[in-house]
PyMOL commands that place a pseudoatom at each C-alpha (Angstrom):
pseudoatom trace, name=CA, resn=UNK, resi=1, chain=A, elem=C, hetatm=0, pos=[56.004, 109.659, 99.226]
pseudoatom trace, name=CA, resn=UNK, resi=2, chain=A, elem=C, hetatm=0, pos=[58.404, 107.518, 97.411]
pseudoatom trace, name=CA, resn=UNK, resi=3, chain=A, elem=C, hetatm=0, pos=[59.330, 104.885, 100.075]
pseudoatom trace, name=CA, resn=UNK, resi=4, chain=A, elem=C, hetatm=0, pos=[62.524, 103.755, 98.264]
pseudoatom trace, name=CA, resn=UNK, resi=5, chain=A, elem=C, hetatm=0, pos=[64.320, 107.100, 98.267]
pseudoatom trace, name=CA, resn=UNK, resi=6, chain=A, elem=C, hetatm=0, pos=[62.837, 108.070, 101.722]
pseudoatom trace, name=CA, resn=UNK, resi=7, chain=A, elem=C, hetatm=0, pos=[64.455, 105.030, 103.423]
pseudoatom trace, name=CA, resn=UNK, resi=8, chain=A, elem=C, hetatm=0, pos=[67.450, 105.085, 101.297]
pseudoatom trace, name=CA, resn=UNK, resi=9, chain=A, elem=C, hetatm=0, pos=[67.948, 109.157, 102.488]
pseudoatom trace, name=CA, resn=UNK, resi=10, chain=A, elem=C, hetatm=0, pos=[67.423, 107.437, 106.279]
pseudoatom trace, name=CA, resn=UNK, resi=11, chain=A, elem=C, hetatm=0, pos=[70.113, 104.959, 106.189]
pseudoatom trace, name=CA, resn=UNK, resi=12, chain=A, elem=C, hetatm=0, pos=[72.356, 107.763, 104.507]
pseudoatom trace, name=CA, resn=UNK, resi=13, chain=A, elem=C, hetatm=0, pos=[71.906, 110.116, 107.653]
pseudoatom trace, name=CA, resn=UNK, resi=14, chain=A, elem=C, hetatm=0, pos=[72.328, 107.142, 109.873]
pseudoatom trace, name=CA, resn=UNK, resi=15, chain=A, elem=C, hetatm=0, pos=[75.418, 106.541, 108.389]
pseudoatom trace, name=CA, resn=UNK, resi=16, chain=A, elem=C, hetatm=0, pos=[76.947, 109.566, 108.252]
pseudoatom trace, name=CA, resn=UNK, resi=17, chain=A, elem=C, hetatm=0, pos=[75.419, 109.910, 111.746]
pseudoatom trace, name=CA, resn=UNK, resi=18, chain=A, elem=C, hetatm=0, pos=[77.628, 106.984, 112.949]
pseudoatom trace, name=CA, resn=UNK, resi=19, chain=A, elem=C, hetatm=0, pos=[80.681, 108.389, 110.846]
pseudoatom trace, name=CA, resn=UNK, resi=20, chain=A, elem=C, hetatm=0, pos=[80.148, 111.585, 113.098]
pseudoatom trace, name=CA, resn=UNK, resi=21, chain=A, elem=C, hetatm=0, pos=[80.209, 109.381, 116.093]
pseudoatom trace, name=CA, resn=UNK, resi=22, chain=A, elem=C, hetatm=0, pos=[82.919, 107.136, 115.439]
pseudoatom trace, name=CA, resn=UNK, resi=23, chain=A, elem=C, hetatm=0, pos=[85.126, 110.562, 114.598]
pseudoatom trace, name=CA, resn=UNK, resi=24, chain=A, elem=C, hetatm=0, pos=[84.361, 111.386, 117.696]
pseudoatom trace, name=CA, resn=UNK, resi=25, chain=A, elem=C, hetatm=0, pos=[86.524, 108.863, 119.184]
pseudoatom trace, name=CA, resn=UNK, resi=26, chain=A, elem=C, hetatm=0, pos=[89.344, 109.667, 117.309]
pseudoatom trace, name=CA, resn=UNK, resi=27, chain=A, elem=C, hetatm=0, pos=[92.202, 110.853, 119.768]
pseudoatom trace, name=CA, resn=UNK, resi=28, chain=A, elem=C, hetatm=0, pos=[93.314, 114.011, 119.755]
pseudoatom trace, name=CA, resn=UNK, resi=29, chain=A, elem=C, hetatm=0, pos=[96.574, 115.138, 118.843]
pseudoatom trace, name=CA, resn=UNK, resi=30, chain=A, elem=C, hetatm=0, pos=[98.656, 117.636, 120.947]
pseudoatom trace, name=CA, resn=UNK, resi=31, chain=A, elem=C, hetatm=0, pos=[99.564, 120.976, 119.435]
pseudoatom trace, name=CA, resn=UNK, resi=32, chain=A, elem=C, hetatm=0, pos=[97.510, 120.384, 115.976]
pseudoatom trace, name=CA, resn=UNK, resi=33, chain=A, elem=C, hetatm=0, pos=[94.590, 122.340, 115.520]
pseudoatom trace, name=CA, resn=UNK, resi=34, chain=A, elem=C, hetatm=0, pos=[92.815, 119.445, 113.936]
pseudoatom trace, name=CA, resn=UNK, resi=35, chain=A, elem=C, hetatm=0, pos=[93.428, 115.782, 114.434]
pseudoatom trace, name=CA, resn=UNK, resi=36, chain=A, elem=C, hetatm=0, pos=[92.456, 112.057, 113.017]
pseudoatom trace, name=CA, resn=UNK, resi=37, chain=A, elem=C, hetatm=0, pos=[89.072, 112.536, 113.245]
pseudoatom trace, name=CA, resn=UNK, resi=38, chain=A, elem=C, hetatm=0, pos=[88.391, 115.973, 111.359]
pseudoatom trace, name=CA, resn=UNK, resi=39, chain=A, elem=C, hetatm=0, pos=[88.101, 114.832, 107.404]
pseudoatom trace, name=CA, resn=UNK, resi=40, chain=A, elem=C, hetatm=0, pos=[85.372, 112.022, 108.326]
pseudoatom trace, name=CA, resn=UNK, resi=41, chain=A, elem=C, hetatm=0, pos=[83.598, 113.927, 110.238]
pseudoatom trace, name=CA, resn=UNK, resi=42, chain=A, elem=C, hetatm=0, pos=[83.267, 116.425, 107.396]
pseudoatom trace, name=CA, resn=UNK, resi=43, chain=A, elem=C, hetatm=0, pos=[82.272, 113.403, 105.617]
pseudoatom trace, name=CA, resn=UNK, resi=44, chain=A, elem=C, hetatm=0, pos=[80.010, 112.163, 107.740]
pseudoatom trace, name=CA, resn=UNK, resi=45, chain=A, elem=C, hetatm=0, pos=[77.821, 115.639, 108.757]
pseudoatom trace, name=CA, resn=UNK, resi=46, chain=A, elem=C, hetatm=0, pos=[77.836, 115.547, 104.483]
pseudoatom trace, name=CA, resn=UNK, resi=47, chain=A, elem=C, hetatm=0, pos=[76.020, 112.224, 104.160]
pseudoatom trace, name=CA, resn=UNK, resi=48, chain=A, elem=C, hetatm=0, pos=[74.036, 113.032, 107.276]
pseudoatom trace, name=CA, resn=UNK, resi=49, chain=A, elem=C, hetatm=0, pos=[72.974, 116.384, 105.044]
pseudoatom trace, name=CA, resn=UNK, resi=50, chain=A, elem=C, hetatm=0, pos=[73.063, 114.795, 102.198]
pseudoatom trace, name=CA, resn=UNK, resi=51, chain=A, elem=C, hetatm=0, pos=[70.836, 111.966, 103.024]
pseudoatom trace, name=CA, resn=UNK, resi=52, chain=A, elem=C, hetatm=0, pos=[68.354, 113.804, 104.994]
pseudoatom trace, name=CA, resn=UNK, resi=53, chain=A, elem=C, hetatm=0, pos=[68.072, 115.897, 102.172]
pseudoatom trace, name=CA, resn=UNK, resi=54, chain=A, elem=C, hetatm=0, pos=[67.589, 112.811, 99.820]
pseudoatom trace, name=CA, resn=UNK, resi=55, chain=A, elem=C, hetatm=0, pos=[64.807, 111.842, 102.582]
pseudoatom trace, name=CA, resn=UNK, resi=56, chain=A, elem=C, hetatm=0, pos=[62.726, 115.384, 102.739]
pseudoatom trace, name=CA, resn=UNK, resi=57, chain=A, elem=C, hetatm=0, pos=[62.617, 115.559, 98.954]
pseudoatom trace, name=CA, resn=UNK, resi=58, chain=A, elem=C, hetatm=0, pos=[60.867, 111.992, 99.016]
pseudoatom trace, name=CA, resn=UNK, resi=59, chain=A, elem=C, hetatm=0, pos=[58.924, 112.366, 101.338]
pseudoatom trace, name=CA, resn=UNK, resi=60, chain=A, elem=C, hetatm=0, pos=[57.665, 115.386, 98.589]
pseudoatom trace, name=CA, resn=UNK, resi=61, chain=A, elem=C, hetatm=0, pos=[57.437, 113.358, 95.752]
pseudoatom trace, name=CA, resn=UNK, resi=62, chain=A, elem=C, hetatm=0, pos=[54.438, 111.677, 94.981]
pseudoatom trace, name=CA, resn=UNK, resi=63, chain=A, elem=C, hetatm=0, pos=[55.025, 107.608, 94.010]
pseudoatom trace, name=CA, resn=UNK, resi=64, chain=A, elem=C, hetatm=0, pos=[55.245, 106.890, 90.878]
pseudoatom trace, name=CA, resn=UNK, resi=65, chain=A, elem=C, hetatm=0, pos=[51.919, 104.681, 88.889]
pseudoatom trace, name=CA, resn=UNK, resi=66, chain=A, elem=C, hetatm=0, pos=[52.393, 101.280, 88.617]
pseudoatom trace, name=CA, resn=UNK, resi=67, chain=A, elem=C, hetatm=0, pos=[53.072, 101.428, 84.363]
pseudoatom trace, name=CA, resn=UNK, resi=68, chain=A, elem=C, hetatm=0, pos=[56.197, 103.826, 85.161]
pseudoatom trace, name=CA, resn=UNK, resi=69, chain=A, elem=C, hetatm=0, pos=[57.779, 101.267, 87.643]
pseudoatom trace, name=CA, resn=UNK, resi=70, chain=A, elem=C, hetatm=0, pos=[60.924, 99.925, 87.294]
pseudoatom trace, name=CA, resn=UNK, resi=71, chain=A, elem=C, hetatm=0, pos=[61.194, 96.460, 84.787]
pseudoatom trace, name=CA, resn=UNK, resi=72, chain=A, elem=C, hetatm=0, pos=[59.424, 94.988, 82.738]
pseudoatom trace, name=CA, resn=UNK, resi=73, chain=A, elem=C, hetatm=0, pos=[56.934, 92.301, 83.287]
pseudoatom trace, name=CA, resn=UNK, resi=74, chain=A, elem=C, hetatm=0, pos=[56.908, 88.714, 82.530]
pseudoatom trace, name=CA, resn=UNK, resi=75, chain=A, elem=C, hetatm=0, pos=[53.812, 86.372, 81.617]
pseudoatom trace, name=CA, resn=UNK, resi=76, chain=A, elem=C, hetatm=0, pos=[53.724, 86.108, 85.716]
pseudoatom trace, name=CA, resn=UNK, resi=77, chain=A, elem=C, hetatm=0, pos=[53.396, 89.582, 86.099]
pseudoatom trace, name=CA, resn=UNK, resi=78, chain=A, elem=C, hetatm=0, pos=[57.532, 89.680, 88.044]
pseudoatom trace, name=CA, resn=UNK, resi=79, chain=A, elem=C, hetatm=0, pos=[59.844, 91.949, 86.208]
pseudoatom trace, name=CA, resn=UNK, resi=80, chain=A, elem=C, hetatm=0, pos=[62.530, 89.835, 84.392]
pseudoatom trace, name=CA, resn=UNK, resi=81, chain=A, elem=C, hetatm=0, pos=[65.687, 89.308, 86.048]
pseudoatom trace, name=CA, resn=UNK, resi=82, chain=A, elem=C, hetatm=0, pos=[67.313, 91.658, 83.535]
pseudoatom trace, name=CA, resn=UNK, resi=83, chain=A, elem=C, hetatm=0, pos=[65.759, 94.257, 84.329]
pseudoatom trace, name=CA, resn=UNK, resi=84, chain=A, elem=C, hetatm=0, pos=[65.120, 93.751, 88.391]
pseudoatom trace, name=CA, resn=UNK, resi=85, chain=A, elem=C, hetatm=0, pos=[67.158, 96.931, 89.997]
pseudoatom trace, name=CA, resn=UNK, resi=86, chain=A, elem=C, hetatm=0, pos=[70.948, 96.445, 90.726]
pseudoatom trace, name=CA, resn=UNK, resi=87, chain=A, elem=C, hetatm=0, pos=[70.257, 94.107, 93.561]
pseudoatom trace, name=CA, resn=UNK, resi=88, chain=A, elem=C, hetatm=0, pos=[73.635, 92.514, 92.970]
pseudoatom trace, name=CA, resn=UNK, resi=89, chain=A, elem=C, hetatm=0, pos=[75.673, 95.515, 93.241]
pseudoatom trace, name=CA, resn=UNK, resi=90, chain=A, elem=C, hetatm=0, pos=[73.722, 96.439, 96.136]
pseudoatom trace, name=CA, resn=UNK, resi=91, chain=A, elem=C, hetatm=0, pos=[74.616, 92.885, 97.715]
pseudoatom trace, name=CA, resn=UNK, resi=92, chain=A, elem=C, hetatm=0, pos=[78.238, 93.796, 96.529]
pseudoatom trace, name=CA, resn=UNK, resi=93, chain=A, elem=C, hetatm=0, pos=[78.654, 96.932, 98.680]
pseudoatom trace, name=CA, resn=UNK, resi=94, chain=A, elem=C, hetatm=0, pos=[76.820, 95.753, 102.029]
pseudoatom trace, name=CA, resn=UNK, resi=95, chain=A, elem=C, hetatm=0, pos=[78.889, 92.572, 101.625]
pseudoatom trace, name=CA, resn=UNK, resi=96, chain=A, elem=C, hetatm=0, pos=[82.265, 93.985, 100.567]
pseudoatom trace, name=CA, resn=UNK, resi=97, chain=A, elem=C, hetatm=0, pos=[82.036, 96.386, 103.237]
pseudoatom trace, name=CA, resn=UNK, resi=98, chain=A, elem=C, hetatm=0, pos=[81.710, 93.822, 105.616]
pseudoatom trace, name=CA, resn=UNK, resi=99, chain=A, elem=C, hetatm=0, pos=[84.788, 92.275, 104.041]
pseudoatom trace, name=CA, resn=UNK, resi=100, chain=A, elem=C, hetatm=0, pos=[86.866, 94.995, 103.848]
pseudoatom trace, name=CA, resn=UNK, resi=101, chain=A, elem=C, hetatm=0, pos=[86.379, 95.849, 107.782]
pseudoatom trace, name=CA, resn=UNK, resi=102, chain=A, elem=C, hetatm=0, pos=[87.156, 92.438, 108.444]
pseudoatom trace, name=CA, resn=UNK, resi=103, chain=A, elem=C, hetatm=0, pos=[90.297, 92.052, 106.303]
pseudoatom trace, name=CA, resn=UNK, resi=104, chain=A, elem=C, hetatm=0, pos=[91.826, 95.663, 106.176]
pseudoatom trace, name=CA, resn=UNK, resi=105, chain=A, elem=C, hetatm=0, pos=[94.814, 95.418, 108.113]
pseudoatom trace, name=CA, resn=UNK, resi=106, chain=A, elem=C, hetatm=0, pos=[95.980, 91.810, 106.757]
pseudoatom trace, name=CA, resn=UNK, resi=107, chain=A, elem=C, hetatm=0, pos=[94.864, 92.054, 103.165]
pseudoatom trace, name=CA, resn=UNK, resi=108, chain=A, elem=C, hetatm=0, pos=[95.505, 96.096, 102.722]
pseudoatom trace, name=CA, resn=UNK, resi=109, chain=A, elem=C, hetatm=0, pos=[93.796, 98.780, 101.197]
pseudoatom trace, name=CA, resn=UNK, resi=110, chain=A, elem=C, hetatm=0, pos=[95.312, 98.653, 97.543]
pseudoatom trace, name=CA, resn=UNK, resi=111, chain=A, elem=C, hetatm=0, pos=[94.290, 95.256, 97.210]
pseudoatom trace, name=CA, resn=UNK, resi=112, chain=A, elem=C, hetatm=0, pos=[90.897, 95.741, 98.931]
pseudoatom trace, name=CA, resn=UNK, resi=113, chain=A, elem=C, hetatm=0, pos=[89.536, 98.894, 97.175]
pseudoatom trace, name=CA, resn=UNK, resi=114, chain=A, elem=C, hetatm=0, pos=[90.882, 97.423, 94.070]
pseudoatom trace, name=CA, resn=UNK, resi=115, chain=A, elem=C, hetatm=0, pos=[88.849, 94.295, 94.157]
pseudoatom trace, name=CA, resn=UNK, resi=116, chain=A, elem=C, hetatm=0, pos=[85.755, 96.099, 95.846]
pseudoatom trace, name=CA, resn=UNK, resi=117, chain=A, elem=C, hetatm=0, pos=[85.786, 98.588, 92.765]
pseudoatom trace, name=CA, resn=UNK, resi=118, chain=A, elem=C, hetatm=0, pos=[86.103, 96.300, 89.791]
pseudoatom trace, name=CA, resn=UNK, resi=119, chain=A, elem=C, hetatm=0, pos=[83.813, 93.676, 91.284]
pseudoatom trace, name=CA, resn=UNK, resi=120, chain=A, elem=C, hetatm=0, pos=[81.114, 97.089, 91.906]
pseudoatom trace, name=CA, resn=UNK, resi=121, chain=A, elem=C, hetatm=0, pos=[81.424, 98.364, 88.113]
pseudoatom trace, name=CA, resn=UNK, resi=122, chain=A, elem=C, hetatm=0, pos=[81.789, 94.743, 86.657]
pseudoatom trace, name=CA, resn=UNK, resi=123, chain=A, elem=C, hetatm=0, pos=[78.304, 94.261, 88.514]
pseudoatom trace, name=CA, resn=UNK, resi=124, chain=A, elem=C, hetatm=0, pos=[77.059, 97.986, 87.026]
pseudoatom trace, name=CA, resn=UNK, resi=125, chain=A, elem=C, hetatm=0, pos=[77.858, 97.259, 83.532]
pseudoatom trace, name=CA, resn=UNK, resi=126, chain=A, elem=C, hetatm=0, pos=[81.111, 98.311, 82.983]
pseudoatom trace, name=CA, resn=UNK, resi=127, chain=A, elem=C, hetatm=0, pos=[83.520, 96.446, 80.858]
pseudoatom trace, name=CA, resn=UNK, resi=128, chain=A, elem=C, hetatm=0, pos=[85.624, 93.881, 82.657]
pseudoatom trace, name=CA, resn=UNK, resi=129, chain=A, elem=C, hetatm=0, pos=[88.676, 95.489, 81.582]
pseudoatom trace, name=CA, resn=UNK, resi=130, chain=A, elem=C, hetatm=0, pos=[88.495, 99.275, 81.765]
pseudoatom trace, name=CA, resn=UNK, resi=131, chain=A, elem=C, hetatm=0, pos=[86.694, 98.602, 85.647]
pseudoatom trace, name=CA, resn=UNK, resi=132, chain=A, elem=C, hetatm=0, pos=[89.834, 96.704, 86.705]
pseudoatom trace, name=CA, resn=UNK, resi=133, chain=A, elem=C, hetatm=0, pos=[91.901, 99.737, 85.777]
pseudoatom trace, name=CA, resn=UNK, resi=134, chain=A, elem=C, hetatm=0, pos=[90.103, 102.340, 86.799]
pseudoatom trace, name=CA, resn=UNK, resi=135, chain=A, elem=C, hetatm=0, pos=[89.664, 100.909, 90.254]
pseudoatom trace, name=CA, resn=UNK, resi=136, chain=A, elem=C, hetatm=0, pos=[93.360, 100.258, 90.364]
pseudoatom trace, name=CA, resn=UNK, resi=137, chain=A, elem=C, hetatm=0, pos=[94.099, 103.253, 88.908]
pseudoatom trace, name=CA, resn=UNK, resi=138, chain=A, elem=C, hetatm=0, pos=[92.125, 105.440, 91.348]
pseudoatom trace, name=CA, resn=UNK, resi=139, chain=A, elem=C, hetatm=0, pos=[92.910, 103.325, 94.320]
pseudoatom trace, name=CA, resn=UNK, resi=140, chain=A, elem=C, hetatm=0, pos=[96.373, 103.691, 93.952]
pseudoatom trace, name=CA, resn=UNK, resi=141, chain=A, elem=C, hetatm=0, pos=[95.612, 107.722, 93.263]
pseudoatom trace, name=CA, resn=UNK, resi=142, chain=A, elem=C, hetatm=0, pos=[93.536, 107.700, 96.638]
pseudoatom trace, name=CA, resn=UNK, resi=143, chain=A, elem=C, hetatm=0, pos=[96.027, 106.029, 98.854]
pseudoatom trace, name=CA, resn=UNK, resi=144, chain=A, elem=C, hetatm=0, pos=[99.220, 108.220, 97.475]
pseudoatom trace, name=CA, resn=UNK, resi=145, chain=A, elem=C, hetatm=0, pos=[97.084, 111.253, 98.384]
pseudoatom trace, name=CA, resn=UNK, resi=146, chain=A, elem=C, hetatm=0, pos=[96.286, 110.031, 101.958]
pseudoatom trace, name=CA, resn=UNK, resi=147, chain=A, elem=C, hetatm=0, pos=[99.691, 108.341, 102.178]
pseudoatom trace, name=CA, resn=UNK, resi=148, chain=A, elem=C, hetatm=0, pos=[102.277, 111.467, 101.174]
pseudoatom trace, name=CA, resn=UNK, resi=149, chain=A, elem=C, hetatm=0, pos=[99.925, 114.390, 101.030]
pseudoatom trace, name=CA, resn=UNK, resi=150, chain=A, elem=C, hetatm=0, pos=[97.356, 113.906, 104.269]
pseudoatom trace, name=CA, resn=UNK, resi=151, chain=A, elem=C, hetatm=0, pos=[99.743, 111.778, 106.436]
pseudoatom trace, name=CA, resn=UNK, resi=152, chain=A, elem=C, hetatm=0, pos=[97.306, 109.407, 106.990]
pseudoatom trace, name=CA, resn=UNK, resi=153, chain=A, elem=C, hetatm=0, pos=[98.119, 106.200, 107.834]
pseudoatom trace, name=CA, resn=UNK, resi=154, chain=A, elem=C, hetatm=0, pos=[96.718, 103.594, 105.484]
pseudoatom trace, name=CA, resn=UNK, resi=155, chain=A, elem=C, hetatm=0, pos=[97.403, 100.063, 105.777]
pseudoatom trace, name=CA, resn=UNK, resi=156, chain=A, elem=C, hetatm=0, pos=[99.557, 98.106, 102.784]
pseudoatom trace, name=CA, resn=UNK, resi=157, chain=A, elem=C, hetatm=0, pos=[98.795, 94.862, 103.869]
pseudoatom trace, name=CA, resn=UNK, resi=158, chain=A, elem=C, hetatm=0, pos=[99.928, 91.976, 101.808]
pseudoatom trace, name=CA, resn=UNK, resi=159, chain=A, elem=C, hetatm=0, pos=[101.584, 94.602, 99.310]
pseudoatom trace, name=CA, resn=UNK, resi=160, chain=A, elem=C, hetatm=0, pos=[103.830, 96.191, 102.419]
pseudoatom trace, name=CA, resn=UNK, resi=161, chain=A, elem=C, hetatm=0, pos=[107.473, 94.160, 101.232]
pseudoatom trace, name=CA, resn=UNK, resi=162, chain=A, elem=C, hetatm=0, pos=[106.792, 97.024, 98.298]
pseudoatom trace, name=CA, resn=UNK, resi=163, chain=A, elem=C, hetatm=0, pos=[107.723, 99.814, 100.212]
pseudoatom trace, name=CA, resn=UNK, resi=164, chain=A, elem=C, hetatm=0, pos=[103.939, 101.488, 99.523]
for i in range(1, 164): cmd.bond("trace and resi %d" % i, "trace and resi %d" % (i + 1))
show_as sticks, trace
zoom trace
């Protein structure tokens, strides 16, 4: 069993188990087949799949020997900090969720997702640069879609005088 994946595929099903959950509580709406909470719930029985899935085929898998680990090691037998896993970026999203929840409505989403994403792929290795625009770019993309297309309700936050 490879415990890493196995608990990671748990705490995806748990989340998508509370996304499920928290849809639930969505009101409805009157006269619409479908209302607030339908798209994360699809999202949420995914990563419940998806992670329980991701937990099965662990628990499958043998673990891997000790040479084919993760890192190299130093003379005091630690891997280097180089090449430790991505426990910064890992930090980053627990973190920056908790952020985000706290500061959606004032700061906005733009602003939020923006930061969240460039700080994420600054952290994975991606130039400083091309992260800042792709985040923006695809932020911007994201909220459009849920804005005009979806009719979801998104907050603008601080960038709300705009007219987003």
């Amino acid at each position: 069993m490879r415990k890493a994946e196995f608990i990671a595929g748990i705490v995806l099903s748990a989340l998508g188990g509370g996304i499920v959950l928290g849809a639930a509580q969505f009101p409805t709406i009157p006269g619409q087949d479908y209302g607030p909470g339908f798209f994360p719930t699809i999202l949420g029985v995914g990563l419940l799949l998806s992670g329980a899935a991701y937990a099965i085929n662990a628990l499958r898998q043998p673990e891997p020997a000790a040479a084919a680990t993760f890192g190299t090691v130093d003379k005091e037998g630690g891997e280097t900090p180089a090449d430790r896993p991505y426990y910064a970026a890992l930090a980053w999203v627990l973190l920056g969720l908790g952020v985000i929840i706290r500061l959606w409505e004032t700061v906005g989403f733009i602003v939020l997702l923006s930061v969240f994403l460039t700080g994420f792929m600054v952290l994975l290795k991606v130039a400083l640069w091309r992260a800042a625009l792709l985040a923006v770019v695809a932020t911007v993309a994201v909220y459009l879609v849920f804005i005009r297309l979806l009719m979801v309700p998104l907050p603008a936050g601080i960038l709300a005088n705009l007219g987003l």
